[in-house]
N, C-alpha and C positions, 0 to 999 in steps of 0.2 A: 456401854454404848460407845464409851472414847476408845477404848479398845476392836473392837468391832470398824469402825470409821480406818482408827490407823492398819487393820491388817489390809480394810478394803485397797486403802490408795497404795499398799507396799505391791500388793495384786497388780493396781493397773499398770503400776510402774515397773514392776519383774514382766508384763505383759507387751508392753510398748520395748522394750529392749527385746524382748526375745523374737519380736517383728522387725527392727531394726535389722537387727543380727542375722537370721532365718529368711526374712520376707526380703532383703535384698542383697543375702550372696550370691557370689560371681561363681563361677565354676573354675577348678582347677584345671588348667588347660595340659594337657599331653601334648606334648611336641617336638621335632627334630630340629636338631641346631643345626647348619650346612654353612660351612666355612671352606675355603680354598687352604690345599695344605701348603705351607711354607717348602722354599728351598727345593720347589719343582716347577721349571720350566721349559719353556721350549716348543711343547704342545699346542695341538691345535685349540685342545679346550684345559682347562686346568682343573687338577686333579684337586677332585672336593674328598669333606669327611663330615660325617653327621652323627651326630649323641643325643642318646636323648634328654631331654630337660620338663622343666615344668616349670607352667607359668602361673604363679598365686595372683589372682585378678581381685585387685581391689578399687572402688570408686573415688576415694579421699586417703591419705595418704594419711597410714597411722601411726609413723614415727615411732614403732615400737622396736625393742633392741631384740636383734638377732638369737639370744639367748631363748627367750619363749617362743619361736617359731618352731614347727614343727619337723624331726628330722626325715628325709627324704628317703626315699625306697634305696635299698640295699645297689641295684643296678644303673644306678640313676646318681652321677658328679655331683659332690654341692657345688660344686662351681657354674652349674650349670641349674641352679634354680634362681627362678626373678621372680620378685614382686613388684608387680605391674600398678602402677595407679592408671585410671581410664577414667577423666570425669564425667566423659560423655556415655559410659556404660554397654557400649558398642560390643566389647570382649565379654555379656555378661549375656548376649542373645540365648536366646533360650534352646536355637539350634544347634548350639556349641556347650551344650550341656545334655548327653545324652542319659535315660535311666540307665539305675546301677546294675552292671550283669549286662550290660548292648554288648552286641558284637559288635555292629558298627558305631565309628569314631568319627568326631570332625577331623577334618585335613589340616595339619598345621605344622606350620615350614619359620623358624627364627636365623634371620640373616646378619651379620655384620654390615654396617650403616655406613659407605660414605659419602657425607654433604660435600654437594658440589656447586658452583652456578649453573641457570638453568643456559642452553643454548637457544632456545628458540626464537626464529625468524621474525616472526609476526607480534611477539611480545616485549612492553618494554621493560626496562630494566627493574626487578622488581626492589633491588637494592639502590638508593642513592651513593652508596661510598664501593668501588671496589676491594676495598678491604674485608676481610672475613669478620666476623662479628667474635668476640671472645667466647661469646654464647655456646659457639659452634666447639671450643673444646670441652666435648664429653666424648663419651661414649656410646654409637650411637648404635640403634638396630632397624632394620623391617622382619615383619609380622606380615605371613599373608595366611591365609585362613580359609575354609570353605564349612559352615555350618553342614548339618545329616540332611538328606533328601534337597539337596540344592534351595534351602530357606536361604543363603547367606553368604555370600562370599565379601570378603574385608580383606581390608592391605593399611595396616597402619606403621606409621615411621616414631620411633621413641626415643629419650634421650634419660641418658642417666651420668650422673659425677659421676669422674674418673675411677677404676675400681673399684664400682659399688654395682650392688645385681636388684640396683629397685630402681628399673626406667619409667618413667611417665611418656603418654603419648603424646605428643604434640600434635601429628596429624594423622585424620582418620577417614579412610575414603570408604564408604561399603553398598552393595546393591543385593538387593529383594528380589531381584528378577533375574536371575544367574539361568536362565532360561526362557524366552517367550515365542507365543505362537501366534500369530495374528493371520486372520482373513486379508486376501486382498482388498486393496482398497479403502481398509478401516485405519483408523487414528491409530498410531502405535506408540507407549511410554515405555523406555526404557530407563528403570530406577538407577540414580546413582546419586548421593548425597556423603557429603565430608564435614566434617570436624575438625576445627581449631582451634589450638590451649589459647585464651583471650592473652594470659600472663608471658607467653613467649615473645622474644624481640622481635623471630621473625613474621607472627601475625598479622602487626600493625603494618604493614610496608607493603601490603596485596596480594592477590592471588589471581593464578589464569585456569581456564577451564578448556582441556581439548577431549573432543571425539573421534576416535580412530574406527577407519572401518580395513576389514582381514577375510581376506578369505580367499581360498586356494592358492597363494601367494601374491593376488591382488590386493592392495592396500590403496586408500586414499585418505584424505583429512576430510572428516565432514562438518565440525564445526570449531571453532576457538574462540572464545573469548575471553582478553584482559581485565579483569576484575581493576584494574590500577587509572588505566585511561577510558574504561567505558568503552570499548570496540572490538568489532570482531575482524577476523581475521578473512581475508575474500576466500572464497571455496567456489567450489562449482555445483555444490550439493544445493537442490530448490526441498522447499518442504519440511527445512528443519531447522527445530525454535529450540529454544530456552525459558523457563518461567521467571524472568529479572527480578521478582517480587521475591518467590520461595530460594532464591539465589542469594540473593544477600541479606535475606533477613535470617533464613531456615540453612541454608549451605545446600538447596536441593539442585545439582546440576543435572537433575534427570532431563536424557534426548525423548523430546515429542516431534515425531513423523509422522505429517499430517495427513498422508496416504500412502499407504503400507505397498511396494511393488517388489517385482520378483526379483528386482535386481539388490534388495535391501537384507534379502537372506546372508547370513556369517556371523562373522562376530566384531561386537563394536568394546573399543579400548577408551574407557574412562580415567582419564588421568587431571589429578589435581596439583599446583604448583604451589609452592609457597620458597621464596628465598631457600635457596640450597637445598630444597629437599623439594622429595615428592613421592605420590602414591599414586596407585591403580588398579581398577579391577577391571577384568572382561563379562560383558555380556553377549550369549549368542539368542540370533535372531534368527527365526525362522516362518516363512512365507506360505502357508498351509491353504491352498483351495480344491475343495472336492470338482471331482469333473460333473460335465453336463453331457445325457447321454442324448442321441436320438438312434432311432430303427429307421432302416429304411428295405424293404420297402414297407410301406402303413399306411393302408389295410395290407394284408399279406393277401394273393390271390389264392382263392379254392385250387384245392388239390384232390388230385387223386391219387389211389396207389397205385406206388410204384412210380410216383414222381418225385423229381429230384428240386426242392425249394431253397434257392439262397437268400439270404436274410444277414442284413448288414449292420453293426451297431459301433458308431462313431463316440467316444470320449474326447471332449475338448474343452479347455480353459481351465485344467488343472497344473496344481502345480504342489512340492517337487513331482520328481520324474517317477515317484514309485507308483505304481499301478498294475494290479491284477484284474486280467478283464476273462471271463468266464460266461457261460451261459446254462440255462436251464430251461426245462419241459414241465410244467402242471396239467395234466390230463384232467379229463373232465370228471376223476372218480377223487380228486380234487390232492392226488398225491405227486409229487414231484423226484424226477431222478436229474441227473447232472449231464450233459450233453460235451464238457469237456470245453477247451477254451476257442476253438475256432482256428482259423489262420488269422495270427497278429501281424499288424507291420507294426515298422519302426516309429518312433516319436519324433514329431514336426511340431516344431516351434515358432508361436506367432509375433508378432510384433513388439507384444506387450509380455514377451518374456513365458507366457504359460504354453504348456504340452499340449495334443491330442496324438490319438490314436484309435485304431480300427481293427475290429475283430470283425472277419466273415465265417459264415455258419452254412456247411449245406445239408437238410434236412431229408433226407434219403427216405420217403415213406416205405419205401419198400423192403430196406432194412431195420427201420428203427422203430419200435410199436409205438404208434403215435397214435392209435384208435383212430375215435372219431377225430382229432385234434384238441386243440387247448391253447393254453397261454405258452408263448417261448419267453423266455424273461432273460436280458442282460445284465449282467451282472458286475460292478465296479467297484474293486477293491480298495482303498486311499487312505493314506491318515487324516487327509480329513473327514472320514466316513465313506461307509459303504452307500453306495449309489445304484435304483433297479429304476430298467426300464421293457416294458411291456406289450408285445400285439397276439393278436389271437393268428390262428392256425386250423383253418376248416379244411378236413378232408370228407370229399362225399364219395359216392360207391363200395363203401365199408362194405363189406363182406354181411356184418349183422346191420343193415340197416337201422338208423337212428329213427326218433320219431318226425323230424326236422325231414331226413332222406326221404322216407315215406312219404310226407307230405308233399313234396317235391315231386317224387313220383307218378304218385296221383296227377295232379298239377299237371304233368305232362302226358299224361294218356288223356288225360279230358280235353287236353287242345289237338291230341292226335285224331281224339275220335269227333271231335267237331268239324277236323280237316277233311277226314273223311266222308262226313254226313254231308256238308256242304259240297265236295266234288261229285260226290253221286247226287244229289238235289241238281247238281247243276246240270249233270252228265242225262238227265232222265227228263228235265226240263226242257231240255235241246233235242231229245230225238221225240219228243213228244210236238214240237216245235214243226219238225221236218216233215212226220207223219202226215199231219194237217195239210201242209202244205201242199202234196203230194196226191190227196184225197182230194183236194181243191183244182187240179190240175185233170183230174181222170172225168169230173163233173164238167 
């Protein structure tokens, strides 16, 4: 039985190490190192070179001697391998670990690091001494990252003793939303949260938080604020917060735009400051509303053949500008062909920033088999969904009369032949009329 007891708890305990070990490795990361070559200038941009490396991602720092590490692929520098400690576990996402045998790879780019002070206007100084902190001599790198199928983009800054290839990160900026799509009008959260080593000099001394907004060479600052003096920075941007709670308790500097407009489409630069360093990722936005269709005219007036019917269908209040506008015919044997897309005009833009446009249709009864008629349906093509809109289309004196035609018909020979009964009643009433009269004159 003591035997039996002791193999059980050798069990639990070979069991809890091989979850330790197993349930939370990091992924060996593949990556390009890109450094500026020496001893070339002059140029407008400077001549880089890139090798590649590997990054062993570890969560605590195992102090183990380079001897039992494992040797590095044949094509691959030892010089160019690191052992990463990351306590906040960020480089250990699960999108930066693809299954074994992927084609696709996460994106990853290791830079040569150098700390600087920050310049910025609106913030203040995040160091009390202008002196560089000794801190600052290492060896330092950025790390920018983009997890498979846009789970992840990261940008972190590390530091490692002089000559040595095991950096830890000090700062870790990354966002979950490396793409959104929002409706007009709706609440918009753009993720972006950081990491700080608690143990670095330059943690305790503060941090600032800015939003950048990009697009087509248009830029502006949409938010900032100094984590040091509590304030933010004046903008001209309305509508956009910060969570001050998930900020300094969690690091969560995600932008909430509290009503999503067309002019909020591009892409927004999250950058985080800490004393001499800093990181950043981009998030793009994108402003997605399906159009609003209407027909005109509606009801469509009866036709007959060999009449020529236009038929008008306006898209408005979408937005971007991609739009395919098309039309169609369902006959009454309830099958449908394509009628082609009309004459389009151009896109006119309202006020508030969204598109319309206009396709006209003209429906030639007497070239196109339209039977008895049916539904003409417009048709709007958009990323934010296809969009139909619908009127009916009656032609009467069809060749094979309907039973609708017929009845109609009818209908009007019974008021023809009533016209007639009643002009001869009247016509027969009146020379009967005159007779009399005429008879009464002879007496």
């Amino acid at each position: 039985m003591t035997n039996f007891s002791t193999i059980y708890k050798l069990s639990l305990v070979a069991f809890s190490c091989f979850i330790q070990v197993y349930g939370s490795s990091c992924p060996v990361l593949e990556c390009w190192f890109v450094q500026e070559k020496t001893g070339r200038g002059g140029g407008l941009t400077a001549a880089t070179s890139q090798e590649k490396s590997l990054l062993h991602i570890q969560t605590e720092a195992d102090g183990g001697s380079p001897e039992h590490r494992q040797q590095p692929p044949s094509d691959i520098n030892p010089d160019r391998v690191y052992y990463i400690t990351d306590p906040a576990a960020t480089l250990c996402h699960a999108s930066l670990d693809p299954p074994r045998g992927s084609v696709q790879k996460p994106q990853c780019e290791l830079n040569p690091f150098l700390p600087q002070p920050s310049t910025l206007r609106w913030s203040a100084a995040l160091t009390d001494s202008a002196l560089s902190p000794i801190y600052l001599q290492a060896d330092w790198f950025s790390a920018a990252l983009q997890g498979l199928d846009g789970q992840l983009v990261l940008s972190s800054i590390m530091r490692a003793p002089t000559a040595t290839k095991e950096p830890a990160v000090v700062l870790s900026v990354s966002s979950t939303t490396v793409s959104v799509q929002s409706r007009l009008g709706e609440p918009t959260l753009l993720d972006c949260g950081f990491w700080t080593d608690s143990s670095s000099p330059l943690s305790g001394s503060g941090f600032a938080v800015e939003w950048r907004y990009q697009f087509r060479g248009d830029g502006r600052l949409v938010l900032a604020y100094d984590g040091k003096t509590d304030r933010f920075a004046e903008t001209q941007e309305e509508g956009a917060a910060l969570d001050f709670q998930g900020l300094h308790e969690r690091g969560n500097a995600s932008l909430i735009l509290r009503e999503a407009k067309v002019r909020h489409s591009g892409t927004y630069i999250c950058t985080v400051y800490l004393p001499y360093l800093l990181a950043q990722v981009a998030v793009d936005l994108e402003i997605v509303e399906p159009p609003s269709l209407s027909i005109f005219p509606s009801p469509l007036p009866l036709a007959v053949p060999g009449q020529v019917v236009k038929v008008q269908c306006e898209a408005s209040g979408f937005a971007p500008l991609s739009l395919e506008l098309s039309w169609e015919f369902t006959g009454a044997d309830g099958k449908s062909k394509p009628l082609g897309s009309g004459s389009v005009t151009g896109h006119r833009q309202a006020w508030d920033g969204t598109f319309s446009q206009t396709t006209t249709l003209e429906l030639d009864t007497a070239k196109l088999d339209l039977g008895r008629g049916g539904e003409v349906t417009c048709v709007a093509v958009h990323p934010g969904g296809t969009r139909r809109a619908s009127v009916t289309l009656n032609v009467i004196g069809f060749s094979t009369p309907s039973i609708e035609d017929s009845m109609a018909m009818v209908g009007v020979a019974l008021v023809l032949y009533g016209l007639i009964k009643l002009v001869s009643w009247t016509f027969i009433s009146s020379g009967s009329d005159e007779a009399d009269k005429q008879e009464k004159k002879e007496k």
